[in-house]
C-alpha angles and dihedrals in degrees: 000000000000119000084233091077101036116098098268111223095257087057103099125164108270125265106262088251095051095045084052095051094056090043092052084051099035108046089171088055120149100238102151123054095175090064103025139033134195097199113026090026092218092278126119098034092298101309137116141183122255135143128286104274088170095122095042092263134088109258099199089194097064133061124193140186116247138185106229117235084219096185090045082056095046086046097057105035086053090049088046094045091050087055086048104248108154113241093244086064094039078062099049133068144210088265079065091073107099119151101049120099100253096237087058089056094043079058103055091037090056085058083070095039095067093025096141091054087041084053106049095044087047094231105182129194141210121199112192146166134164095218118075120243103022085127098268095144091036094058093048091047086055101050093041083053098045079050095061096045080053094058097256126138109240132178108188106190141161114256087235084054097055087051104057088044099057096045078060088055103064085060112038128057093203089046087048091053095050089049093058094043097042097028112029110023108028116113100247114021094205101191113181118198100019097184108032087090114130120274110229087049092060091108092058091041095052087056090049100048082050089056102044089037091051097045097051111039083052085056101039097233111143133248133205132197143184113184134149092233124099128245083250093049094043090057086052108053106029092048123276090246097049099048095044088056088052089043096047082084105021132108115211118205127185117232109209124166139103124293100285092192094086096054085043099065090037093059085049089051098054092041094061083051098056089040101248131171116212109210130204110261142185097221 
């Protein structure tokens, strides 16, 4: 069995209000793995299909039989759900980037590397690209992920999310409080699509970037991005001040590479056919 789908360390069952708060969102929420399973699905006396994983990497030319650890993969799924990693990247790795030139993603993997000196230094990062599809939103998903194996606290969220969640905030004790523990003071603020916010709400957004950006560069936690805008454009529309304190200690790369979408469905595709089984997986 690969390490990747065994229940890292860091994985521990969720507080109850935490568990409750998933279940009052989610009502289809796996909450049993002794009666359900999102990967084996509970059929062939608990196995599935994948491909060998034996030497830590994905060998697409052999398939192989394996018992699913059913409550490793509850576990998980529920960790990576409460950090807000959608359940299609809790399934994928970092052998599922394929589009991006290998030295950019050594690059983003080494920010995990050295994630405790990253942290405490509170490195933050922007990907970004102008084109759609290059793997912006894969590669986050995967460092957030690679964080939390490492012990750290992440919440991974869309731009358009954090909003609404800090408008509710302004009206609700309970809301302001979420926002303080998952926005402001967790250890890594993961935001996806910075830029895609609606227009006629950029007043209120551009108070709200002040505030997140304020309260965590004075803190040194550390902050990652993916947006479509430029650096330039960033700077522009989200206020010179606020986005050179964010870029005192950012790095900004550059995400090139085709349209990944297309061979994406088309993997899916072909692994249906084979009858195939994608488990969750930390890395």
């Amino acid at each position: 069995m690969s390490r990747h789908l065994i229940r890292p360390q860091a994985c521990a069952p969720l507080p109850n209000v935490d568990f409750e708060r998933l279940k009052a969102a989610r009502p289809r929420l796996w909450t049993d793995p002794k009666k359900t399973c999102l990967t084996c699905l509970k059929a062939n006396e608990s196995t599935f299909r994948w491909y060998n994983q034996s030497l830590g990497r994905c060998d697409e030319n052999e398939i192989v039989t394996y018992e699913c650890l059913c409550t490793d993969q509850w576990l998980m799924h529920l960790w990576f759900l409460n950090a807000g990693i959608p359940l299609n990247y809790q399934r994928l790795g970092w052998d599922d980037v394929k589009a991006v030139q290998q030295p950019i993603v050594e690059q983003i993997m080494g920010y995990a590397v050295e994630g405790a000196r990253n942290i405490a230094a509170g490195r933050n990062l922007v990907l970004w690209s102008q084109a759609p599809g290059t793997g912006k939103t894969l590669l986050l998903a995967l460092l957030c992920k690679a964080l939390m194996v490492e012990g750290f606290q992440v919440h991974f969220s869309q731009f358009n999310e954090i909003i609404d969640l800090f408008t509710s905030s302004w009206r609700d004790q309970a809301e302001r409080a979420q926002w303080d523990r998952r926005v402001r003071n967790v250890d890594i603020l993961a935001i996806d699509d910075m830029g895609k916010e609606h227009k006629g709400r950029l007043e209120m957004v551009e108070a709200m970037v002040d505030q997140i950006v304020r309260a965590r560069v004075s803190d040194a936690a550390p902050t990652i991005i993916t947006t479509n805008l430029t650096p330039q454009e960033m700077q522009e529309g989200y206020g010179g001040y606020v986005m050179s304190l964010l870029s005192e200690t950012a790095d900004f790369i550059e995400i090139n590479g085709a349209d990944y979408r297309p061979r994406r469905r088309e993997l899916t595709r072909q692994e249906t056919n084979l009858g195939l089984a994608r488990p969750i997986t930390a890395g």
